[in-house]
N, CA and C atoms as an extended XYZ file, in Angstrom:
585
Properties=species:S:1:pos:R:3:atomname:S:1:resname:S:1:resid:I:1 pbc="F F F"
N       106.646      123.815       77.225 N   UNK     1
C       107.519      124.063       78.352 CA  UNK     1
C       107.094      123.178       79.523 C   UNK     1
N       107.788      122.596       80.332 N   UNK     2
C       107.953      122.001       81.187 CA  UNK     2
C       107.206      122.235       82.495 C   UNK     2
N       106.266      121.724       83.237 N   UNK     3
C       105.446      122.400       84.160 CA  UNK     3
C       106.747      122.290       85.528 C   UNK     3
N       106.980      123.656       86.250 N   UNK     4
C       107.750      123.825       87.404 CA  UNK     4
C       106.695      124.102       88.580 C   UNK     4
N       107.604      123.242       89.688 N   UNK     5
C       105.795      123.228       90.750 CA  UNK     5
C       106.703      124.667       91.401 C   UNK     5
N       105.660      124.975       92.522 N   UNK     6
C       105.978      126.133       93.137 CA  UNK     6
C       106.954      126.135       94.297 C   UNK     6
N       106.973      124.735       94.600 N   UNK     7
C       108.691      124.892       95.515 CA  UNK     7
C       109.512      124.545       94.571 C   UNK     7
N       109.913      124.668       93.311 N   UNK     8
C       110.990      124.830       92.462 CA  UNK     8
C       111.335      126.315       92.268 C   UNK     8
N       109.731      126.923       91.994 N   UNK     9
C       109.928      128.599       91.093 CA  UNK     9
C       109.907      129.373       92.343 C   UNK     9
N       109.643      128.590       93.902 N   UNK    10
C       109.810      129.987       94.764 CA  UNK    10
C       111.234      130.584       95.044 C   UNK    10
N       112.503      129.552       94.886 N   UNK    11
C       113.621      129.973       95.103 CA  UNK    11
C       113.973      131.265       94.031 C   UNK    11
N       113.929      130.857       92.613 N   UNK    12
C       113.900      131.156       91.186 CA  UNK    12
C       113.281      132.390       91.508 C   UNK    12
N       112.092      132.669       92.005 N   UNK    13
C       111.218      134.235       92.081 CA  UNK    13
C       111.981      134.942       93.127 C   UNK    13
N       112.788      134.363       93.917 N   UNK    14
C       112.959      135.247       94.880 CA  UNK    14
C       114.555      135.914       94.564 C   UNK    14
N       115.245      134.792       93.913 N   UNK    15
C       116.700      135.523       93.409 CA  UNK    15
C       116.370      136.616       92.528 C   UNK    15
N       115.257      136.148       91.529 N   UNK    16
C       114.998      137.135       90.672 CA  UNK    16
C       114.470      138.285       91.106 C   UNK    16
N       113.719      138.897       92.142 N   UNK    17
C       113.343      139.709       92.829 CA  UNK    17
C       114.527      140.296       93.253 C   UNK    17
N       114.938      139.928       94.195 N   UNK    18
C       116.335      140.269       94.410 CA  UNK    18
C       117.083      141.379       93.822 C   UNK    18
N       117.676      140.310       92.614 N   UNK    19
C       118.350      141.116       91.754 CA  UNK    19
C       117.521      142.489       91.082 C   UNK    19
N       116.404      142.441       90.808 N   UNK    20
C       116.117      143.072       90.203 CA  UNK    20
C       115.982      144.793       91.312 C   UNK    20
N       115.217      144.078       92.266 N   UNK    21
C       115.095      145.302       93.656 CA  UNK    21
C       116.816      145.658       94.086 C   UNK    21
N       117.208      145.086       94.024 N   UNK    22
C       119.124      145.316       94.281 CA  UNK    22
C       119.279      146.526       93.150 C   UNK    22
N       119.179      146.026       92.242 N   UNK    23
C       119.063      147.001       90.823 CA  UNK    23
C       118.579      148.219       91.259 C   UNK    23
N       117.497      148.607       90.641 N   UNK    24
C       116.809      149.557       90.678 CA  UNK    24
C       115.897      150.002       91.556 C   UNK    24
N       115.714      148.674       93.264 N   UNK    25
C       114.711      149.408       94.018 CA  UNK    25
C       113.639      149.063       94.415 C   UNK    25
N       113.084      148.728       95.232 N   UNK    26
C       111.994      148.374       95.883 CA  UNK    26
C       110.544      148.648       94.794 C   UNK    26
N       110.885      149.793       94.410 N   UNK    27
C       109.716      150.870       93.947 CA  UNK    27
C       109.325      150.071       92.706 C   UNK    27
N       110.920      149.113       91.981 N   UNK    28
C       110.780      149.114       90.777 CA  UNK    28
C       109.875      147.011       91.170 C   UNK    28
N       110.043      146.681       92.118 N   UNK    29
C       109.541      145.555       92.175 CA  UNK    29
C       108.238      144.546       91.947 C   UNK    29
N       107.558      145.197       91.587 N   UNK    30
C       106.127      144.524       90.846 CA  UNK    30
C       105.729      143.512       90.599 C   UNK    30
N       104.704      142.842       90.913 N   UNK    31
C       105.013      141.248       90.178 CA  UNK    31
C       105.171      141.214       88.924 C   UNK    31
N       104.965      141.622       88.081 N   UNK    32
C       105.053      142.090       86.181 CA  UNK    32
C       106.240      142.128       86.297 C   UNK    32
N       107.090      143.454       86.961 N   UNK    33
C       108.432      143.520       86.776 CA  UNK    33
C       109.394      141.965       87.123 C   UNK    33
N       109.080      141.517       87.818 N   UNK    34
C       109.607      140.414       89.214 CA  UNK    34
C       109.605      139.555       87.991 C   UNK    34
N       108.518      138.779       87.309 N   UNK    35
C       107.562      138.000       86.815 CA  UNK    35
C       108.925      138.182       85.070 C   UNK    35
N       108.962      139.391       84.609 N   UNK    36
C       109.451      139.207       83.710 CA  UNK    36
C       110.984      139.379       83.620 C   UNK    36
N       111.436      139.500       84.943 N   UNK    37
C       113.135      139.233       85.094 CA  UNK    37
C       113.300      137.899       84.828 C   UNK    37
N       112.294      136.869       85.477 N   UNK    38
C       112.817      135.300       85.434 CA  UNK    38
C       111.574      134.884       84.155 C   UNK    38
N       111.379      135.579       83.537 N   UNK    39
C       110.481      135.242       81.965 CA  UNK    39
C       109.422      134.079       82.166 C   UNK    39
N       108.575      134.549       83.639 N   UNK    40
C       107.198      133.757       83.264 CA  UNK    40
C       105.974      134.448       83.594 C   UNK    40
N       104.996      133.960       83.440 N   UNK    41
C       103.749      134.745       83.581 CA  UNK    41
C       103.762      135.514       85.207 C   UNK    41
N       102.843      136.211       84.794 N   UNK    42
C       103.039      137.654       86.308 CA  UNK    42
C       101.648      136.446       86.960 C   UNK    42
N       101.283      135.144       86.482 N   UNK    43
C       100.294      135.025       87.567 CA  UNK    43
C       101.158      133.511       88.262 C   UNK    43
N       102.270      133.459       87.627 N   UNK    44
C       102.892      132.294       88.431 CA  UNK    44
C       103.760      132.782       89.843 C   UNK    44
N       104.164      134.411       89.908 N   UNK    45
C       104.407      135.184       91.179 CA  UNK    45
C       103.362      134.727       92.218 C   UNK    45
N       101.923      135.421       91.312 N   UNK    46
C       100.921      135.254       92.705 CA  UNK    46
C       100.823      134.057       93.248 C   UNK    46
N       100.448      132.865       91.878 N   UNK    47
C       100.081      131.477       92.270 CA  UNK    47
C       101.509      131.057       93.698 C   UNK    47
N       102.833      131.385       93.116 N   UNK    48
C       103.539      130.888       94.477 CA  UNK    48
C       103.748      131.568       95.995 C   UNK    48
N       103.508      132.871       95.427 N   UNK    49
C       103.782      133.644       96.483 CA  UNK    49
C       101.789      134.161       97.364 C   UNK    49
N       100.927      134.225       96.528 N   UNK    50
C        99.611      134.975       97.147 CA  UNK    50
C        99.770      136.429       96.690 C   UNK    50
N       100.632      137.101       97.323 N   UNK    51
C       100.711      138.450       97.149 CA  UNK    51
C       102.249      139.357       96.922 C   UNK    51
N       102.486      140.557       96.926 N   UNK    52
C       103.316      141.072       96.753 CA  UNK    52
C       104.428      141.167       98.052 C   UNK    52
N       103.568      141.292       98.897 N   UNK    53
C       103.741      141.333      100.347 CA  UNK    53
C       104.580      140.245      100.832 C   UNK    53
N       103.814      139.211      100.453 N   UNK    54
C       105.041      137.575      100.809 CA  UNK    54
C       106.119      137.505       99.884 C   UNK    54
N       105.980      138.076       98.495 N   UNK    55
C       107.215      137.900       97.990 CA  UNK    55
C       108.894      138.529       98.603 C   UNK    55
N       107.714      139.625       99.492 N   UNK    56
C       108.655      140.617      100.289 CA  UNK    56
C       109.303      140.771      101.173 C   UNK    56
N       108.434      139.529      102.059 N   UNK    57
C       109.022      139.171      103.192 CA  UNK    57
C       109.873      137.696      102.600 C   UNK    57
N       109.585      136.771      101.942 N   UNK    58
C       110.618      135.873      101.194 CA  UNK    58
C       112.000      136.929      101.191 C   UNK    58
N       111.972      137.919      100.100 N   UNK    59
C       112.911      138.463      100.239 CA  UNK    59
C       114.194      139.033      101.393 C   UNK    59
N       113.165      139.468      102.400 N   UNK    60
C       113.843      139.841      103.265 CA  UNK    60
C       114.420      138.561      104.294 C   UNK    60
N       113.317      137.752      104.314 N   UNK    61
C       113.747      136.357      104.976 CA  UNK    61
C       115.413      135.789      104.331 C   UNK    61
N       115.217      135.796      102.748 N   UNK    62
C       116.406      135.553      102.507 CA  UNK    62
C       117.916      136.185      102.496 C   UNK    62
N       117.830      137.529      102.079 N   UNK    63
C       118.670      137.835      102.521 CA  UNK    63
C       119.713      138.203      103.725 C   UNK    63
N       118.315      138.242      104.713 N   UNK    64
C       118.694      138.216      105.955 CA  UNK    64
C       119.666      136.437      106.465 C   UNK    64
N       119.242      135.633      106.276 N   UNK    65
C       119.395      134.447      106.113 CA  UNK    65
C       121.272      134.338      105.524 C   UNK    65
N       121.152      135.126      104.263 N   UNK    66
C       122.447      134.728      103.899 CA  UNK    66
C       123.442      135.463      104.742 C   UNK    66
N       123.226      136.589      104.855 N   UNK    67
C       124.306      137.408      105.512 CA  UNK    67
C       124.701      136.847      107.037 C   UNK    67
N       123.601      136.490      107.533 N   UNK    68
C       123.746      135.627      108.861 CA  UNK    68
C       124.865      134.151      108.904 C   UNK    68
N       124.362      133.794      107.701 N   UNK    69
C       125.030      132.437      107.172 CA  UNK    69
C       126.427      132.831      107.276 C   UNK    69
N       126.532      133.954      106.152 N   UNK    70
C       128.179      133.878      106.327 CA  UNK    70
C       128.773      134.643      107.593 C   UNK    70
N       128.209      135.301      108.398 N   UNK    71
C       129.034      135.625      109.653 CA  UNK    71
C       129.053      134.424      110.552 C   UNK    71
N       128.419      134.014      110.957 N   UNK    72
C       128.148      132.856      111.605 CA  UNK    72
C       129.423      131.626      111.071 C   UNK    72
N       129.220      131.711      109.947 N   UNK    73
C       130.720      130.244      109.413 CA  UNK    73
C       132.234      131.462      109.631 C   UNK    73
N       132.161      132.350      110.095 N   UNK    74
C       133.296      133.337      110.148 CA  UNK    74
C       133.760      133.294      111.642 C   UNK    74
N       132.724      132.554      112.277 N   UNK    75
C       133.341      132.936      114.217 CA  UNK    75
C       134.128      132.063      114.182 C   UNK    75
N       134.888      132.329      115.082 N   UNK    76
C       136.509      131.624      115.559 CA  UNK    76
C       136.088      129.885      116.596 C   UNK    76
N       136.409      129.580      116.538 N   UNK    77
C       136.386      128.192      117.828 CA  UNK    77
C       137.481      128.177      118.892 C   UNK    77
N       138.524      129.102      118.471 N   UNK    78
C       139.727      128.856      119.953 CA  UNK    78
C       139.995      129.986      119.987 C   UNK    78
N       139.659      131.202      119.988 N   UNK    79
C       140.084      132.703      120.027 CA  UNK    79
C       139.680      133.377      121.473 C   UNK    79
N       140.111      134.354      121.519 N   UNK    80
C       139.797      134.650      123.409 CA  UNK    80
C       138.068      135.652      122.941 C   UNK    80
N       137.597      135.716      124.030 N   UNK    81
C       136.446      136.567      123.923 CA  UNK    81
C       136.519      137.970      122.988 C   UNK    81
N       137.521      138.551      123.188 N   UNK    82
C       137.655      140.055      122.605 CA  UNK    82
C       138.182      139.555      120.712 C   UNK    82
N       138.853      138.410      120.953 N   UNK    83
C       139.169      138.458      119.327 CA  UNK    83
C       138.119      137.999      118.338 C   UNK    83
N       137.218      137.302      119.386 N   UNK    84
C       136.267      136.579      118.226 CA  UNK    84
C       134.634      137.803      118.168 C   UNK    84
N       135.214      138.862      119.109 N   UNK    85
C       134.170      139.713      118.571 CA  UNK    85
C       134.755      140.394      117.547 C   UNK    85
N       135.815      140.970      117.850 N   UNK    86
C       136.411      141.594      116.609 CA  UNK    86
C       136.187      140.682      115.172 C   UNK    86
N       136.776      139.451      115.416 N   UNK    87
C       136.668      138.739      114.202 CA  UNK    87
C       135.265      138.896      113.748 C   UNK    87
N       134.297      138.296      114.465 N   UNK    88
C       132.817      138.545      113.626 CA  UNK    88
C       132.424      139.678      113.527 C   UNK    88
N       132.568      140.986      113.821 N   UNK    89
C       132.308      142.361      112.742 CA  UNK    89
C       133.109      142.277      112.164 C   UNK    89
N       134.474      142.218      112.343 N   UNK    90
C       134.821      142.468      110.545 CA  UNK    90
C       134.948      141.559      109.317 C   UNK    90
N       133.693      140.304      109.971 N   UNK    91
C       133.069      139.617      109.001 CA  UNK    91
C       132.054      140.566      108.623 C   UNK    91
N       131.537      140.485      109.709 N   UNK    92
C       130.217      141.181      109.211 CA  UNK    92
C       129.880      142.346      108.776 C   UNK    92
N       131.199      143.122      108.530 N   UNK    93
C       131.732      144.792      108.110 CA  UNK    93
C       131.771      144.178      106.386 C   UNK    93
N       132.873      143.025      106.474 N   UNK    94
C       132.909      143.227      104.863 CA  UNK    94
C       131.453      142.238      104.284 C   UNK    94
N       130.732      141.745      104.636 N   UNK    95
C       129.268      141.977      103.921 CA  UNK    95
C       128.811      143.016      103.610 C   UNK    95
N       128.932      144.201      104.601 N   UNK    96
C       128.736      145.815      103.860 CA  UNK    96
C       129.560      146.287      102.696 C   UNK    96
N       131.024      145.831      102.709 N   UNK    97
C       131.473      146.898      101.688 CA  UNK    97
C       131.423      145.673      100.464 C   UNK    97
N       130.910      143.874      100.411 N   UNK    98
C       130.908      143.316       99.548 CA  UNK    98
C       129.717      143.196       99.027 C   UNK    98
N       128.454      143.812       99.656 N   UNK    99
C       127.559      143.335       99.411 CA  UNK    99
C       126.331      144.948       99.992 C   UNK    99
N       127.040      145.665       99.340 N   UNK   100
C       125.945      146.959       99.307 CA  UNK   100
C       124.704      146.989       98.778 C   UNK   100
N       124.853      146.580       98.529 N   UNK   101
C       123.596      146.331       97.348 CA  UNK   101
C       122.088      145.706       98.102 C   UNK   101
N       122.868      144.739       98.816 N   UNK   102
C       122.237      143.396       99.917 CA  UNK   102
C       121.274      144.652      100.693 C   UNK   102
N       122.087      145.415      101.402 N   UNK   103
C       122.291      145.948      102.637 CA  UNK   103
C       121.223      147.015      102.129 C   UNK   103
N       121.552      147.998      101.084 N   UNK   104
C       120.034      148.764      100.801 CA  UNK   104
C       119.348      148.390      100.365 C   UNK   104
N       118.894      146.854      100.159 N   UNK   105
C       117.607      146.467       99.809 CA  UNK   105
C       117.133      146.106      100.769 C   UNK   105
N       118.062      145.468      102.035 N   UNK   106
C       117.391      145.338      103.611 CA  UNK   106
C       117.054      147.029      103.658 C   UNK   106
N       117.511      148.003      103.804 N   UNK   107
C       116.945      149.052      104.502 CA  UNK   107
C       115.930      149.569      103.539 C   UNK   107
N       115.636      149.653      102.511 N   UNK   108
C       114.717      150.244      101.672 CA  UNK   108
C       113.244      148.996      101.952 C   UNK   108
N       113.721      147.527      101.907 N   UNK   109
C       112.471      146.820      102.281 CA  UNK   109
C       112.249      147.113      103.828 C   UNK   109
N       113.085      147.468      104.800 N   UNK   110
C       112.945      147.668      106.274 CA  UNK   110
C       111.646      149.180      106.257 C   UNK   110
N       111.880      150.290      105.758 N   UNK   111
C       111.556      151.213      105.598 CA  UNK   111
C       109.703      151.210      104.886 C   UNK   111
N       109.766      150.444      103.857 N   UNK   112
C       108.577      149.938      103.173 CA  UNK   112
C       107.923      149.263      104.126 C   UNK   112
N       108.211      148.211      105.121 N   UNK   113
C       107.540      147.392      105.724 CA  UNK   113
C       107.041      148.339      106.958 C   UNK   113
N       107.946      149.627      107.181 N   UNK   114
C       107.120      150.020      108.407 CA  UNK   114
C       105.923      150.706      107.890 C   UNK   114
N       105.738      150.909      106.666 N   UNK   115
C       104.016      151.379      106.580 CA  UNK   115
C       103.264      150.715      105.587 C   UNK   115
N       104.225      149.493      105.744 N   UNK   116
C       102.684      148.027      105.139 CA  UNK   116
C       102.408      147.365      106.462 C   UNK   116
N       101.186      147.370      106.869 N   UNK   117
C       100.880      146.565      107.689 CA  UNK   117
C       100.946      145.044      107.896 C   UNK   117
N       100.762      144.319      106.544 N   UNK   118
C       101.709      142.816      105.879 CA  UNK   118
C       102.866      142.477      106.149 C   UNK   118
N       103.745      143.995      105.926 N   UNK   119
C       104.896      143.288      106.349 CA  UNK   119
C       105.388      143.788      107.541 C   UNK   119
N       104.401      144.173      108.597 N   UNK   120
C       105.278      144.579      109.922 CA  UNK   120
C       105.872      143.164      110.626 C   UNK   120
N       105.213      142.353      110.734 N   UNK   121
C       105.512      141.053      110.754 CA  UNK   121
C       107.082      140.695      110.708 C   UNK   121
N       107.084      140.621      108.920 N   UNK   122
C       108.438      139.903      108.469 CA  UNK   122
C       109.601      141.568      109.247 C   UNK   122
N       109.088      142.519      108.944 N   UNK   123
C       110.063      143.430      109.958 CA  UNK   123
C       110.695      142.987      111.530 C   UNK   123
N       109.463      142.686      112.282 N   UNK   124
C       109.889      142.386      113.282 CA  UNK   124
C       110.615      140.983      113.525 C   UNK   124
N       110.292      139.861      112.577 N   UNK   125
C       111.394      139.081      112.093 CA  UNK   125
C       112.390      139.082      112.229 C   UNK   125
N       112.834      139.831      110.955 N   UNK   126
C       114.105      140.024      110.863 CA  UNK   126
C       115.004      140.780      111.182 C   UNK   126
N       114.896      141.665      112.037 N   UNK   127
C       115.686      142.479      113.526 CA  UNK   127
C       115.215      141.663      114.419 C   UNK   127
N       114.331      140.810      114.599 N   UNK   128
C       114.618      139.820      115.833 CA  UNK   128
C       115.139      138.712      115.705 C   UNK   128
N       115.572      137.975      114.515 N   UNK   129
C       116.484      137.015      113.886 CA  UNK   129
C       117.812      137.192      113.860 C   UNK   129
N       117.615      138.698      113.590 N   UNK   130
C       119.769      139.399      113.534 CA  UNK   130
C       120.190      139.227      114.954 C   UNK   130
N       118.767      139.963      115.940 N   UNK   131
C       119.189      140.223      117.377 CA  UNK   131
C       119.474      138.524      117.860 C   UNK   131
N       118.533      137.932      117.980 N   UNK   132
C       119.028      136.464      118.450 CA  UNK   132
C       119.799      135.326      118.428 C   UNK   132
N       120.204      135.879      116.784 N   UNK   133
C       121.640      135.323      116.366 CA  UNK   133
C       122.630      136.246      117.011 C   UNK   133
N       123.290      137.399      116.779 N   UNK   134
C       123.768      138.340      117.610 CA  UNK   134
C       124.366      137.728      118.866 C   UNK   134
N       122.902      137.391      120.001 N   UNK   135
C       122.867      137.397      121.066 CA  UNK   135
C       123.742      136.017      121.456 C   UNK   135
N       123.266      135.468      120.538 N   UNK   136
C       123.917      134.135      120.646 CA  UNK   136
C       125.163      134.096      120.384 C   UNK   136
N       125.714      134.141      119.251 N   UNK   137
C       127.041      135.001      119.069 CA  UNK   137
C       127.408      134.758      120.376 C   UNK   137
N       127.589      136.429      121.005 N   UNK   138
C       128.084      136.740      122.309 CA  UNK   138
C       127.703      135.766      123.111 C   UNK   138
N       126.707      135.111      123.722 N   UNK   139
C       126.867      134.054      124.616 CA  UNK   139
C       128.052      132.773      124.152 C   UNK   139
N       128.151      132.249      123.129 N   UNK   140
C       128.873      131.427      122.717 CA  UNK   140
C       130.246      131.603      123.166 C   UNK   140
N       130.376      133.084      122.611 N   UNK   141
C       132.220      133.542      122.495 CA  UNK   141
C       132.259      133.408      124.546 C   UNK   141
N       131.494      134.070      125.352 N   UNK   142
C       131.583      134.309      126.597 CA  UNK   142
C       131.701      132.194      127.185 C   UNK   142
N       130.570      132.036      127.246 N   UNK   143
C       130.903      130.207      127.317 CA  UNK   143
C       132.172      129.717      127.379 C   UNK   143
N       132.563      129.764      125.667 N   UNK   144
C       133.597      129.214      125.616 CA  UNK   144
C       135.214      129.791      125.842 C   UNK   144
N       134.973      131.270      126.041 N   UNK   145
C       136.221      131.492      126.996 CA  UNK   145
C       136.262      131.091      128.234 C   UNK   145
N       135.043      131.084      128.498 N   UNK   146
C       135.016      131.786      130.185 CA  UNK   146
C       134.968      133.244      130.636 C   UNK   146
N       134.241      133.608      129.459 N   UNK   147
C       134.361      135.180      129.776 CA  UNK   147
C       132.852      135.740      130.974 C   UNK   147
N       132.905      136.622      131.539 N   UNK   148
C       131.792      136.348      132.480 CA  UNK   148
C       131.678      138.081      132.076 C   UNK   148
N       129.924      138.135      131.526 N   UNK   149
C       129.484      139.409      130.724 CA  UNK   149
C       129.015      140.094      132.127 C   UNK   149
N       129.663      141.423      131.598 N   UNK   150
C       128.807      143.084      132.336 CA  UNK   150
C       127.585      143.328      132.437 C   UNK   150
N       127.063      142.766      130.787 N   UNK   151
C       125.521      142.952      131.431 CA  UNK   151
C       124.861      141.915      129.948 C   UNK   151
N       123.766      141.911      130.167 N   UNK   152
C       123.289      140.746      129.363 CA  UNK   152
C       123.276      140.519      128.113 C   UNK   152
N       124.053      139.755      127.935 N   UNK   153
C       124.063      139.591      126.199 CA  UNK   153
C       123.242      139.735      125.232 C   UNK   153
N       122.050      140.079      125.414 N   UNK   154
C       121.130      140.619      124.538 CA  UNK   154
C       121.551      142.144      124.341 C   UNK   154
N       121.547      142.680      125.658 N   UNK   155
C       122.404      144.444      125.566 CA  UNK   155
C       122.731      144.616      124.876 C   UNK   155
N       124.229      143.903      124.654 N   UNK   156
C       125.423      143.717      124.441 CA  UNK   156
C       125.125      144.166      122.844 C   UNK   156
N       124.382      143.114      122.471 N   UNK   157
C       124.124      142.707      120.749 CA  UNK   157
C       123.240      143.410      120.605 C   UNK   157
N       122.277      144.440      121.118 N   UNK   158
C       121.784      145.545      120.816 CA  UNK   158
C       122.560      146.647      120.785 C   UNK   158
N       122.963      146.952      121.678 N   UNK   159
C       124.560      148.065      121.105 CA  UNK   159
C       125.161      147.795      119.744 C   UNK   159
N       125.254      146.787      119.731 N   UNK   160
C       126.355      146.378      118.479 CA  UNK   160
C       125.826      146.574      117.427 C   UNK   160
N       124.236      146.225      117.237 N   UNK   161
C       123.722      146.476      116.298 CA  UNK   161
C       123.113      147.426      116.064 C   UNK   161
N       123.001      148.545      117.591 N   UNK   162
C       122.500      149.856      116.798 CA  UNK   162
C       123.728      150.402      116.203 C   UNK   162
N       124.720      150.454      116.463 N   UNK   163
C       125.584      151.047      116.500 CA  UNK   163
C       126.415      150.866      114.491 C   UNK   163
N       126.144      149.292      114.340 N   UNK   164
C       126.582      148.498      113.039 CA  UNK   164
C       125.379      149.580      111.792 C   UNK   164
N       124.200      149.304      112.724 N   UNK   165
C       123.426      150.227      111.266 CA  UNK   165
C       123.417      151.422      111.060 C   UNK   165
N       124.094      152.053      112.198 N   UNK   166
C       124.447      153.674      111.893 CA  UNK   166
C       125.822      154.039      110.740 C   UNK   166
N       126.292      152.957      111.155 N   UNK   167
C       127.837      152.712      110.397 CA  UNK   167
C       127.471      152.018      108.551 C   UNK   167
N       126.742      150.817      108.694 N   UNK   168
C       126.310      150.863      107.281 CA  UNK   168
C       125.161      151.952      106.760 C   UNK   168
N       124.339      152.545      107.371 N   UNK   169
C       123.667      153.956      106.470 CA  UNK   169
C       124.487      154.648      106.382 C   UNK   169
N       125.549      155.088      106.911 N   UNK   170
C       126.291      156.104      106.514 CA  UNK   170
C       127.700      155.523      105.495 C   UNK   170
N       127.882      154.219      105.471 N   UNK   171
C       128.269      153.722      104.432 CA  UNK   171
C       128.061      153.331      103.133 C   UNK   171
N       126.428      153.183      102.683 N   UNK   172
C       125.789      153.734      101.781 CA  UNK   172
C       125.268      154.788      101.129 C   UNK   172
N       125.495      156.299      102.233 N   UNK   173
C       124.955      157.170      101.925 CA  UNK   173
C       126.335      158.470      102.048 C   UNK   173
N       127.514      158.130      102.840 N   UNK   174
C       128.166      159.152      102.488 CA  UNK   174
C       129.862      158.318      102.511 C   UNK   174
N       130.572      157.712      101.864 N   UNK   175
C       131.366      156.750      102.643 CA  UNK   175
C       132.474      156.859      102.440 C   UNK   175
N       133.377      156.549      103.780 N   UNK   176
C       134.828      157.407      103.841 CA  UNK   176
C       135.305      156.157      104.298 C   UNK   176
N       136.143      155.185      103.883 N   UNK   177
C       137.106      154.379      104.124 CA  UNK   177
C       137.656      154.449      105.081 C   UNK   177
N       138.470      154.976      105.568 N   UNK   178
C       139.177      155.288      106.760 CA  UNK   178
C       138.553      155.797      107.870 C   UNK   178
N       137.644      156.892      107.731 N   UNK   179
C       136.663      156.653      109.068 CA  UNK   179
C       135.968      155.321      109.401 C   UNK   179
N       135.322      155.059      108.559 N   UNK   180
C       134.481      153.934      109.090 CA  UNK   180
C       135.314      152.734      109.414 C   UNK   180
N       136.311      152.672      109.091 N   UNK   181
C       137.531      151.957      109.685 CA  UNK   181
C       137.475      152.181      110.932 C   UNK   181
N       137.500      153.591      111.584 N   UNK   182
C       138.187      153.756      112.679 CA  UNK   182
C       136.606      153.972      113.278 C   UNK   182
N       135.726      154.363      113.090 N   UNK   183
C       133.938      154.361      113.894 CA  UNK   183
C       134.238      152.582      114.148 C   UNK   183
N       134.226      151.606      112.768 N   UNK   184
C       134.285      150.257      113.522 CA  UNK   184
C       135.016      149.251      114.865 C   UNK   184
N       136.256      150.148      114.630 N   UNK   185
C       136.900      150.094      115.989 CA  UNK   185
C       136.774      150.441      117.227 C   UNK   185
N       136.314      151.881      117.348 N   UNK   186
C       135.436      152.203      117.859 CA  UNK   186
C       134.491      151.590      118.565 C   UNK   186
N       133.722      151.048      117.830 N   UNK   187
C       132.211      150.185      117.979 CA  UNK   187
C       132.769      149.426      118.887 C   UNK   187
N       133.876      148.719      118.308 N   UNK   188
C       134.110      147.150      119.112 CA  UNK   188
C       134.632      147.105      120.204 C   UNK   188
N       135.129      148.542      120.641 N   UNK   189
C       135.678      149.077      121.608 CA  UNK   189
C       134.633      149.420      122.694 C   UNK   189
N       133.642      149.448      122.732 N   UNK   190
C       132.774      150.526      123.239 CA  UNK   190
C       131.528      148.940      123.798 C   UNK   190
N       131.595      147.820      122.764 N   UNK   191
C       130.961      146.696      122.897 CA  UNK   191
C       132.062      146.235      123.483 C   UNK   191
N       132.479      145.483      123.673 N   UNK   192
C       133.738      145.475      124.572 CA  UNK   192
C       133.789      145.525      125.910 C   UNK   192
N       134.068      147.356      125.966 N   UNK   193
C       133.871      147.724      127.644 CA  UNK   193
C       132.257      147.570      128.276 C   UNK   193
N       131.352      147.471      127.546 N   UNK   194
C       129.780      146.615      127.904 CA  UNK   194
C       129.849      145.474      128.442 C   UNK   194
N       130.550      144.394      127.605 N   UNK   195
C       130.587      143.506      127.770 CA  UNK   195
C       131.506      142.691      128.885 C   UNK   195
């Protein structure tokens, strides 16, 4: 077999992680387990990654990464301030109902990382990566209207996002179509008059 260096197999370990923690779960993630989704030795995990811990924050780095990716190519360029917020949650709404899966492996690795000390780190990361993209977001849309904000766009995109993860846990854990329809409106309503 073909020797693969470790910036080839780190992408490769981390989809495979992925999928597999998407699957069945944080709990079920192991390097053995990890190691024999993409069928190579459990010491080519460590050799790329060190530990379990970095594979974890890889993980979360990436998925965080994608979901950002696609809201971000979803904002408007000529829309007034209020439409291009609307428009980017309900980009960023249907990553929840397309991509559930995504979304409780962010909160189940979010949850894990608050009592690994390894990964408080990549935690604070990646709620400060959502928030600063977020933030930016809203400065952009305000800029380029000319919209002149209530109070500081960091606020702003902290509302939005406490408010977004109350709406996806309860969209993973009890979920009613038509409410959360109307809680998201809501939301944008409420970010909105903040803003």
């Amino acid at each position: 077999m073909a020797h693969v260096s470790a910036a080839e197999r780190r992408p490769q370990l981390i989809k495979a992680a992925i999928g597999l923690m998407a699957r069945e779960g944080v709990a079920a993630g192991s390097t053995r387990a990890i190691a024999a989704e993409l069928g190579v030795a459990q010491a080519t995990v460590h050799y790329t990654f060190g530990t379990k811990e970095e594979l974890y924050r890889a993980v979360m780095e990436q998925l965080t990464h994608d979901l950002i990716d696609q809201v971000t190519r979803a904002a408007p360029t000529d829309a007034s301030f209020e439409e291009t917020i609307v428009t980017l949650a309900e980009a960023l709404w249907r990553t929840v109902l397309e991509q559930p899966a995504s979304y409780q492996l962010l909160t189940e690795l979010s949850m894990f990382a608050l009592r690994t000390p390894h990964l408080k780190e990549a935690l604070e990361s990646h709620y400060g990566g959502v928030l600063t993209v977020t933030t930016k977001l809203v400065e952009q849309a305000a800029e380029r209207t000319g919209h002149r904000l209530g109070q500081p766009a960091e606020t702003v995109a902290r509302l939005f996002l406490a408010g977004f993860d109350g709406l996806t846990m309860q969209h993973l854990s009890l979920p009613d179509e038509e409410a959360e329809r109307v809680c998201l409106r809501s939301l944008v309503s409420a970010v909105l008059a903040m803003a």
